[in-house]
C-alpha positions in Angstrom: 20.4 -22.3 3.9 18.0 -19.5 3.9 16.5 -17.7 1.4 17.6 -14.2 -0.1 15.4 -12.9 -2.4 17.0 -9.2 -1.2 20.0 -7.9 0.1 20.6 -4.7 0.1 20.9 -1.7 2.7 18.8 1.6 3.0 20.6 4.3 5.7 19.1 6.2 7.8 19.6 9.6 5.9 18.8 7.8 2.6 15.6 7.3 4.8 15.1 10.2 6.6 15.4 11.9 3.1 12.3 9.7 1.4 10.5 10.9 4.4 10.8 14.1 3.7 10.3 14.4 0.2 6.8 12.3 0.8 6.1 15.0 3.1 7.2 17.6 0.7 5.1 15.9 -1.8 1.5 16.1 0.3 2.3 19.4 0.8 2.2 20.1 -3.0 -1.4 17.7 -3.0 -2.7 19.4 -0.4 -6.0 19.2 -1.9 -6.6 15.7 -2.0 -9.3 13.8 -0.5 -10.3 11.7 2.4 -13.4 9.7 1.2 -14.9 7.2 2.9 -15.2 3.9 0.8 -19.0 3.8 0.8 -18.7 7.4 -1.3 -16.1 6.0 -3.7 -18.6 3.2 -4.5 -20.9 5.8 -6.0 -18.8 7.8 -8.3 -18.1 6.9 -11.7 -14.6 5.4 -11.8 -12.6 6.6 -15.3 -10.5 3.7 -16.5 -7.8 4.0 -19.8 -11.0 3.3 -22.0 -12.7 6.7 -20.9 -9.5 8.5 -21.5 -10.1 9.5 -24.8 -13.5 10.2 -24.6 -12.6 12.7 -21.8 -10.0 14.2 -24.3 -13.2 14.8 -26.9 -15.1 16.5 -24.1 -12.5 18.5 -23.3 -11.9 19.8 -27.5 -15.8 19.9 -27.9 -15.6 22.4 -24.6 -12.8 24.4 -26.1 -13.7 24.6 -29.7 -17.5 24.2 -29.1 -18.2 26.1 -26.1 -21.7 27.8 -27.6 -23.6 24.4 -27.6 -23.3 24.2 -23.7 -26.1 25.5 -21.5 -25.1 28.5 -19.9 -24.8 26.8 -16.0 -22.9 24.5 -17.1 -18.9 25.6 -15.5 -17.0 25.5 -18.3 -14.1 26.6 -16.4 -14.9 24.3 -13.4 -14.6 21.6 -16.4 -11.3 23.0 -17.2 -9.8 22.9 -14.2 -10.7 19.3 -13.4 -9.3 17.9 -17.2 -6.1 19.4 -16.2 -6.1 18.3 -13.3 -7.0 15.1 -13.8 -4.3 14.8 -16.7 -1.7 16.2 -14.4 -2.5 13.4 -11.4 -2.7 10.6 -14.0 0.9 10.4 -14.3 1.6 11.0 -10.7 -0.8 8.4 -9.8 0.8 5.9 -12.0 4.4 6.2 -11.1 3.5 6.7 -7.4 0.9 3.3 -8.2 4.1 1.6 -10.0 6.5 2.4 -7.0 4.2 1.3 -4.2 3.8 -1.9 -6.0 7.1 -2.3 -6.2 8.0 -1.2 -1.7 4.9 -3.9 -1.6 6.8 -6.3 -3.5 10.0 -5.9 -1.4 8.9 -5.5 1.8 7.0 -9.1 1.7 10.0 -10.3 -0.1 12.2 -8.8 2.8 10.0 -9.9 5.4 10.1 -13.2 4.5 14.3 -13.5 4.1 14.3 -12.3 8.0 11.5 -14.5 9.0 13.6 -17.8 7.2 16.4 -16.4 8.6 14.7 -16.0 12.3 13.3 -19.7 11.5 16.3 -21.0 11.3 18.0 -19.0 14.3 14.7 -20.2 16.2 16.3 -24.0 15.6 19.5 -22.8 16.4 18.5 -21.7 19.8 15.8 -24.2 20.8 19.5 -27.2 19.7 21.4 -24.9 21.9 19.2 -23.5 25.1 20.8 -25.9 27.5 24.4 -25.4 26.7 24.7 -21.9 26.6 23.5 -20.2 29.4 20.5 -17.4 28.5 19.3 -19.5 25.6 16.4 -20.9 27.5 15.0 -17.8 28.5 15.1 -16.6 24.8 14.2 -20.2 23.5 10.7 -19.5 25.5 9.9 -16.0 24.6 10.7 -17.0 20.4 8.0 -20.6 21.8 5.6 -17.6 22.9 5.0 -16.7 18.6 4.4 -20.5 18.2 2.2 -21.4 20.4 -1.5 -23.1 19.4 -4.7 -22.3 21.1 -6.6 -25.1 21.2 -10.8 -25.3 20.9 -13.0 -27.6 22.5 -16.0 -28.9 20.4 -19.2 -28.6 22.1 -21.0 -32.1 22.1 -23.9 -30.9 24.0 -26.8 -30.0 21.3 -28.2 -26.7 20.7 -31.6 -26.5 21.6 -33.8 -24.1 19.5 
Protein backbone atom coordinates (compact mmCIF):
# COMPACT_ATOMS: atom_id res chain seq x y z
CA UNK A 1 0.00 0.00 0.00
CA UNK A 2 1.55 3.28 -0.71
CA UNK A 3 1.71 6.13 1.05
CA UNK A 4 -0.65 9.29 0.71
CA UNK A 5 0.41 12.02 2.67
CA UNK A 6 -1.65 14.35 -0.22
CA UNK A 7 -4.25 14.05 -2.54
CA UNK A 8 -5.57 16.63 -3.90
CA UNK A 9 -5.72 18.29 -7.58
CA UNK A 10 -4.55 21.84 -8.78
CA UNK A 11 -5.97 22.68 -12.60
CA UNK A 12 -4.43 24.12 -14.95
CA UNK A 13 -6.28 27.54 -14.81
CA UNK A 14 -6.11 27.43 -11.00
CA UNK A 15 -2.38 27.35 -12.10
CA UNK A 16 -2.06 29.47 -14.76
CA UNK A 17 -3.86 32.04 -12.42
CA UNK A 18 -0.98 31.69 -9.44
CA UNK A 19 1.37 32.33 -12.23
CA UNK A 20 0.05 35.23 -13.01
CA UNK A 21 -0.65 36.86 -9.89
CA UNK A 22 3.20 36.05 -8.84
CA UNK A 23 4.00 37.91 -11.94
CA UNK A 24 1.63 40.61 -11.08
CA UNK A 25 3.15 40.68 -7.77
CA UNK A 26 7.06 41.42 -8.92
CA UNK A 27 5.72 43.78 -10.94
CA UNK A 28 4.45 45.78 -7.82
CA UNK A 29 8.28 44.90 -6.14
CA UNK A 30 9.93 45.95 -8.90
CA UNK A 31 12.55 47.39 -6.75
CA UNK A 32 13.86 44.50 -5.16
CA UNK A 33 17.31 43.35 -5.19
CA UNK A 34 19.62 40.87 -6.66
CA UNK A 35 22.53 40.58 -4.17
CA UNK A 36 25.04 38.25 -4.32
CA UNK A 37 25.49 36.22 -1.06
CA UNK A 38 28.94 37.43 -0.27
CA UNK A 39 27.15 41.14 0.05
CA UNK A 40 24.38 39.87 2.22
CA UNK A 41 27.10 38.46 4.61
CA UNK A 42 28.11 42.10 5.28
CA UNK A 43 25.02 43.90 6.13
CA UNK A 44 23.47 43.96 9.32
CA UNK A 45 20.63 41.50 9.41
CA UNK A 46 17.40 43.06 11.65
CA UNK A 47 15.75 40.18 13.45
CA UNK A 48 12.19 40.55 15.77
CA UNK A 49 14.63 41.80 18.60
CA UNK A 50 15.69 44.98 16.57
CA UNK A 51 12.13 45.74 15.72
CA UNK A 52 11.44 47.90 18.42
CA UNK A 53 14.40 49.61 18.58
CA UNK A 54 13.85 50.54 14.84
CA UNK A 55 10.35 51.81 16.01
CA UNK A 56 12.31 54.25 18.68
CA UNK A 57 14.53 55.50 15.85
CA UNK A 58 11.98 56.08 13.77
CA UNK A 59 9.74 58.47 16.87
CA UNK A 60 13.14 59.99 17.99
CA UNK A 61 13.44 60.98 13.96
CA UNK A 62 9.95 62.36 13.96
CA UNK A 63 9.57 63.95 17.21
CA UNK A 64 13.38 64.81 17.58
CA UNK A 65 14.52 65.67 14.31
CA UNK A 66 16.82 68.89 15.62
CA UNK A 67 19.41 66.51 17.37
CA UNK A 68 20.35 64.98 13.95
CA UNK A 69 23.29 66.30 11.97
CA UNK A 70 22.16 68.10 9.12
CA UNK A 71 23.52 65.20 6.28
CA UNK A 72 21.97 62.84 7.87
CA UNK A 73 18.60 61.97 5.14
CA UNK A 74 15.93 62.09 7.35
CA UNK A 75 13.64 61.50 4.57
CA UNK A 76 15.81 58.77 3.09
CA UNK A 77 15.32 57.26 6.85
CA UNK A 78 11.69 57.61 6.34
CA UNK A 79 11.28 56.09 3.37
CA UNK A 80 13.18 52.90 4.36
CA UNK A 81 11.00 52.47 7.99
CA UNK A 82 8.04 52.37 5.85
CA UNK A 83 9.25 50.45 3.68
CA UNK A 84 10.66 48.04 5.73
CA UNK A 85 7.36 47.85 7.86
CA UNK A 86 5.39 47.47 4.72
CA UNK A 87 7.65 44.29 3.38
CA UNK A 88 7.75 42.70 6.82
CA UNK A 89 4.39 41.44 6.55
CA UNK A 90 4.73 40.48 2.93
CA UNK A 91 7.81 38.72 3.62
CA UNK A 92 6.25 36.76 6.34
CA UNK A 93 3.17 35.48 4.69
CA UNK A 94 5.09 34.98 1.41
CA UNK A 95 7.96 33.16 4.04
CA UNK A 96 4.85 31.17 5.67
CA UNK A 97 3.40 30.07 2.23
CA UNK A 98 6.65 28.94 0.58
CA UNK A 99 7.25 26.88 3.65
CA UNK A 100 4.26 25.40 3.28
CA UNK A 101 4.64 24.58 -1.31
CA UNK A 102 8.14 23.30 0.29
CA UNK A 103 6.31 21.15 2.58
CA UNK A 104 3.98 19.70 -0.04
CA UNK A 105 5.90 19.31 -2.83
CA UNK A 106 8.40 16.90 -0.87
CA UNK A 107 5.40 15.37 0.62
CA UNK A 108 3.95 14.99 -2.95
CA UNK A 109 7.06 13.86 -4.43
CA UNK A 110 7.45 11.28 -2.26
CA UNK A 111 3.55 9.67 -2.65
CA UNK A 112 4.53 9.45 -6.60
CA UNK A 113 7.85 8.19 -6.05
CA UNK A 114 6.22 5.09 -3.50
CA UNK A 115 3.71 4.91 -5.89
CA UNK A 116 6.33 4.63 -8.94
CA UNK A 117 8.30 2.16 -6.42
CA UNK A 118 5.73 0.03 -6.36
CA UNK A 119 4.69 0.22 -10.13
CA UNK A 120 8.60 -0.32 -10.69
CA UNK A 121 7.83 -4.01 -8.95
CA UNK A 122 4.87 -4.34 -10.80
CA UNK A 123 6.56 -4.19 -14.07
CA UNK A 124 9.99 -5.72 -13.32
CA UNK A 125 6.93 -9.28 -11.86
CA UNK A 126 5.34 -8.65 -15.19
CA UNK A 127 8.08 -7.75 -18.12
CA UNK A 128 7.91 -11.21 -19.59
CA UNK A 129 4.24 -11.72 -19.78
CA UNK A 130 3.08 -8.68 -21.18
CA UNK A 131 4.64 -7.72 -24.22
CA UNK A 132 6.41 -3.91 -23.96
CA UNK A 133 7.18 -4.39 -20.29
CA UNK A 134 10.76 -5.29 -20.85
CA UNK A 135 11.61 -2.42 -22.65
CA UNK A 136 10.06 -0.15 -19.88
CA UNK A 137 11.38 -2.62 -17.13
CA UNK A 138 14.97 -1.43 -18.51
CA UNK A 139 14.61 2.15 -19.00
CA UNK A 140 12.86 2.49 -15.03
CA UNK A 141 16.59 -0.27 -14.22
CA UNK A 142 18.44 2.84 -15.96
CA UNK A 143 17.45 5.21 -12.41
CA UNK A 144 18.78 2.32 -10.34
CA UNK A 145 21.66 1.50 -11.55
CA UNK A 146 25.17 1.54 -9.21
CA UNK A 147 28.47 2.83 -10.38
CA UNK A 148 30.89 0.95 -8.91
CA UNK A 149 34.69 2.40 -7.75
CA UNK A 150 37.81 0.54 -7.78
CA UNK A 151 40.16 1.14 -4.82
CA UNK A 152 43.61 1.93 -5.82
CA UNK A 153 46.06 -0.59 -4.04
CA UNK A 154 49.02 0.86 -5.65
CA UNK A 155 50.64 3.51 -2.99
CA UNK A 156 50.93 7.12 -3.60
CA UNK A 157 54.36 8.17 -3.81
CA UNK A 158 55.09 11.70 -2.55
Amino acid sequence: MSQNLISATLSAADAAQVHEDLADIKSKLSFLLSIAPSDVQGLVKVGNTFIPFLDLANQTVVNHPEILSGVFDKEEFLRDYALFNSLRSIYNQINELAESIQKTYIAVGSDTMNASLEIYAAVKQNKDKVPGLEFTSSQMAEYFKRTRTVKSTTAQVN
